[in-house]
Structures are given as structure tokens and as C-alpha cells.
C-alpha positions as CSV (number, residue, x, y, z in Angstrom):
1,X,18.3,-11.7,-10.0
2,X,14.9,-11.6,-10.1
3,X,13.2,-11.5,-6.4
4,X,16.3,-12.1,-5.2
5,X,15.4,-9.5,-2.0
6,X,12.3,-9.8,-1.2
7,X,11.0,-7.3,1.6
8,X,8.1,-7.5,3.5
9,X,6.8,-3.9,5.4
10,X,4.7,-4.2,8.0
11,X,3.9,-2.5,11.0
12,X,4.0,-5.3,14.0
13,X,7.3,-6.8,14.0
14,X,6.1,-9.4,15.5
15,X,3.5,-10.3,12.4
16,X,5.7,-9.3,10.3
17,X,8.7,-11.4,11.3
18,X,6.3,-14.4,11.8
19,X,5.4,-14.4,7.9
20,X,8.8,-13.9,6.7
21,X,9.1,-17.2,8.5
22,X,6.0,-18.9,7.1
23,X,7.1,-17.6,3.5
24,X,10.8,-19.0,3.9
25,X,9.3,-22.4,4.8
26,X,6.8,-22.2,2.3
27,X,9.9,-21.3,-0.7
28,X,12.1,-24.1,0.8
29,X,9.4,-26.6,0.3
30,X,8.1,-25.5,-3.0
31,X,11.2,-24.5,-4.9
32,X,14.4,-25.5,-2.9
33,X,16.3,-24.0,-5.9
34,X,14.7,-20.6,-6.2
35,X,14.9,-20.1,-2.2
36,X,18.7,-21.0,-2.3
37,X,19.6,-17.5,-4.0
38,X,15.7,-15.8,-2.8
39,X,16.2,-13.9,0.8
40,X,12.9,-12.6,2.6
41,X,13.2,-10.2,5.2
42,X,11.3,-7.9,7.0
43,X,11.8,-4.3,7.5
44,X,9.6,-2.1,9.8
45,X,6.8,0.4,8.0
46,X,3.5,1.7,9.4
47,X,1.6,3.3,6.5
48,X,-0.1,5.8,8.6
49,X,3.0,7.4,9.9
50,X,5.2,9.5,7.1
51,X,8.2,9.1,9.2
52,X,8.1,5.5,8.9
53,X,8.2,6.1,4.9
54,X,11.5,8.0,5.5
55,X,13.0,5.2,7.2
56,X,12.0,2.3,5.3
57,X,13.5,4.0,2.6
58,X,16.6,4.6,4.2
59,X,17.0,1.1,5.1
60,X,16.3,0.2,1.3
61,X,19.8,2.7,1.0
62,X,21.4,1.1,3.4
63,X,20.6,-2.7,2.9
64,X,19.4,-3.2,-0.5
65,X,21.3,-0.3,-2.6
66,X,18.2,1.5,-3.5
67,X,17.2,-1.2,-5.7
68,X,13.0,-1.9,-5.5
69,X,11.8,-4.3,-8.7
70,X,8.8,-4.8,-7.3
71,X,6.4,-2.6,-4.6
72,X,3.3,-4.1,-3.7
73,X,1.2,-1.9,-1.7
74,X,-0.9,-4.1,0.5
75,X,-1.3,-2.5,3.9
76,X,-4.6,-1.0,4.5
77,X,-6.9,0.0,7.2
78,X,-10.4,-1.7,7.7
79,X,-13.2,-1.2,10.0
80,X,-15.2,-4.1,10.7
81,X,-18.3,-4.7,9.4
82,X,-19.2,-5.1,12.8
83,X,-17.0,-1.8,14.4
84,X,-19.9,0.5,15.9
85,X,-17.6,3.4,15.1
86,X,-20.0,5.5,12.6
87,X,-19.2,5.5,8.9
88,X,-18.8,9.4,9.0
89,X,-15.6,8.2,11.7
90,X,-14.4,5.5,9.9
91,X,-13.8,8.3,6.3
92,X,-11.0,10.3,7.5
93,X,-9.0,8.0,9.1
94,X,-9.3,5.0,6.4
95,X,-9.2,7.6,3.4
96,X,-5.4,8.8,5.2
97,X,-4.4,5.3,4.6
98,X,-5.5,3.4,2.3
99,X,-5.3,6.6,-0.5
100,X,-3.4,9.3,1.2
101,X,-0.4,8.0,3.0
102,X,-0.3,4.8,0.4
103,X,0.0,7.4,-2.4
104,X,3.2,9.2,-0.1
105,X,4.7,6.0,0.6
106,X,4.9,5.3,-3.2
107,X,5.8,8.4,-4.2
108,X,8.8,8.6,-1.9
109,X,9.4,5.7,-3.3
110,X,9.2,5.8,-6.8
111,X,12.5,8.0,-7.6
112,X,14.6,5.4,-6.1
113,X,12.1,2.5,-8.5
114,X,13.1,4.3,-11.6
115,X,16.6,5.5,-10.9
116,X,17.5,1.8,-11.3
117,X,15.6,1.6,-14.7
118,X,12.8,1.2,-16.7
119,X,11.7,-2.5,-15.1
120,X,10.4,-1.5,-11.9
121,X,6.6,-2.3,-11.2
122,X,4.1,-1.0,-8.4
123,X,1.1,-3.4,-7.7
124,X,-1.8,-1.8,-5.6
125,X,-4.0,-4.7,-3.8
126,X,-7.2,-3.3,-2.7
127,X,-9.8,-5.2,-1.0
128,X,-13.5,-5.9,-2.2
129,X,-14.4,-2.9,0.3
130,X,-12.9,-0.4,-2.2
131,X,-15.8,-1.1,-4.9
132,X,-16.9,2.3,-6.2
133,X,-20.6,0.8,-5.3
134,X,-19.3,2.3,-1.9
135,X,-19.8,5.7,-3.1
136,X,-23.9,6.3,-3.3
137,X,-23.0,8.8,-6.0
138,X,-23.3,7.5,-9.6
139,X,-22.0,10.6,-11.2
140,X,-19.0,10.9,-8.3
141,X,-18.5,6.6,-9.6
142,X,-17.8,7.7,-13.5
143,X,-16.1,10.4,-12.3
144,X,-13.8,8.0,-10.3
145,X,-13.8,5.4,-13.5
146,X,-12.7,7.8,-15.7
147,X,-10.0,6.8,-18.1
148,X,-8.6,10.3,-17.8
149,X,-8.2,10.8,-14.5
150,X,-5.1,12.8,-13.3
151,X,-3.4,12.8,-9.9
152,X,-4.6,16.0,-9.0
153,X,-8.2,15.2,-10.1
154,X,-8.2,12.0,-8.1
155,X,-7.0,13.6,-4.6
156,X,-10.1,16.3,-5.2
157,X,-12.5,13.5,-6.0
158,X,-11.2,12.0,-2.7
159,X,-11.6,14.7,-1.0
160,X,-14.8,15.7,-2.2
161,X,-16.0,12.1,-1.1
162,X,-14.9,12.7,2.3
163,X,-16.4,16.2,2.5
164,X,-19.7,14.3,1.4
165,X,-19.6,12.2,4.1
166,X,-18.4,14.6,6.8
167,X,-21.5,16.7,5.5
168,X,-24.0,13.7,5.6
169,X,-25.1,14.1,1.7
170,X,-23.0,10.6,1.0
């Protein structure tokens, strides 16, 4: 049925366990009904490590058949405001998670989505930090806004950013 697994990713166990908990007594006291045939669980991923992909989708094989309705890509990596670590620092590493390895997990994912049919849906939560009014560039901006824009064109624009930055003309 619908949200009948629900599986939560995350890469501390011990976080991750602890809100599988919080949302179980959340469903129990909300909807007593829905969370007699809902399970939550918790399965280990770290976004920023491509072996961890591999495995979280094996355990999908093994425990769950396969079957994802719903993905919701959530993990991210932040800086804080406050983080002395330079801006030109922070690119790299937050672009390799939040676009790059996001965009592996999903699509190591997505065969095994639409192999079980057309329903399947991927929701990407972003933060307010991902504004395009980031990116100094108003011509870079459109190019990003662009109702057009492929895969391939997205990954240079990316990389172009990052190259910006690395160069100091961002």
C-alpha cells in the first residue's frame, strides 16, 4: 500500500535511528490506523560516499524487493554561516554533494523506481542556500533557470560555477 515502507537514509545511525523513533511515535499518535500497516525504518547512506549508494540499494533488493514509490533527496552538506573555511573551500566539497553525488544516488536509483512502474516519484528538498542569487552571475542565473536545460548542460553550468570560484571571478 501506499507508504507502507517508509525508509529513512542517513548517514549517523545513531540520528538516524533516533528519528525513525520520533516519527513512529509521531504516526502512532496522529493516525493509529495508518501506522498499524505503515513501517519506518532506517537503512544506512552517506551521500558523499558512492559505495554507500551501492549498498543502500542492495538492501532495497534485499528487504524491500526493489520497490521505491517515493525518493526524497534531503541530505545535504552546509557550511555555516559562521564556518571560517573560505567560500572558494566550501565549492568543491558542497557542489560533490548536494549536485554531484545527490544526482548518482538518484540515478542508481531510478532503474529500480521505474522497473516497478510508471508511479514512482523523486522529490529534491533544497535549502534557502541554493537560491540562484548565490551565483553573482546574472547571465550564469538564466542560464540555470532555463526551461530547456538538459542533464549534460546542467553538470557544465555546475562546473563552470565551480571553476569561477576556484578562479576568483565568482
Amino acid at each position: 500500500g501506499l507508504f507502507s515502507n517508509v525508509i529513512l537514509g542517513c548517514r549517523d545511525a545513531t540520528r538516524g535511528k533516533s528519528a525513525v523513533e520520533e516519527i513512529n511515535k509521531k504516526l502512532i499518535s496522529s493516525s493509529p490506523t495508518l501506522s498499524s500497516f505503515t513501517s519506518v525504518s532506517f537503512l544506512p547512506l552517506d551521500l558523499s560516499e558512492p559505495s554507500s549508494h551501492s549498498t543502500f540499494k542492495h538492501l532495497i533488493e534485499e528487504n524491500f524487493g526493489g520497490r521505491i514509490d517515493v525518493l526524497v533527496n534531503n541530505g545535504a552538506l552546509a557550511f555555516k554561516g559562521s564556518d571560517p573555511t573560505p567560500f572558494m573551500e566550501q565549492t568543491k566539497p558542497t557542489l560533490d554533494v548536494n549536485f554531484r553525488r545527490t544526482l548518482e544516488f538518484t540515478e542508481i536509483l531510478l532503474p529500480m523506481m521505474r522497473k516497478h512502474g510508471n508511479d514512482a516519484r523523486i522529490v529534491n528538498v533544497a535549502s534557502m542556500a541554493g537560491r540562484l542569487k548565490q551565483i553573482r552571475s546574472q547571465e550564469l542565473q538564466a542560464q540555470f533557470r532555463d526551461a530547456n536545460l538538459s542533464l549534460t548542460k546542467l553538470r557544465r553550468l555546475v562546473d563552470q560555477f565551480e571553476s569561477d570560484v576556484q578562479n576568483g571571478v565568482h
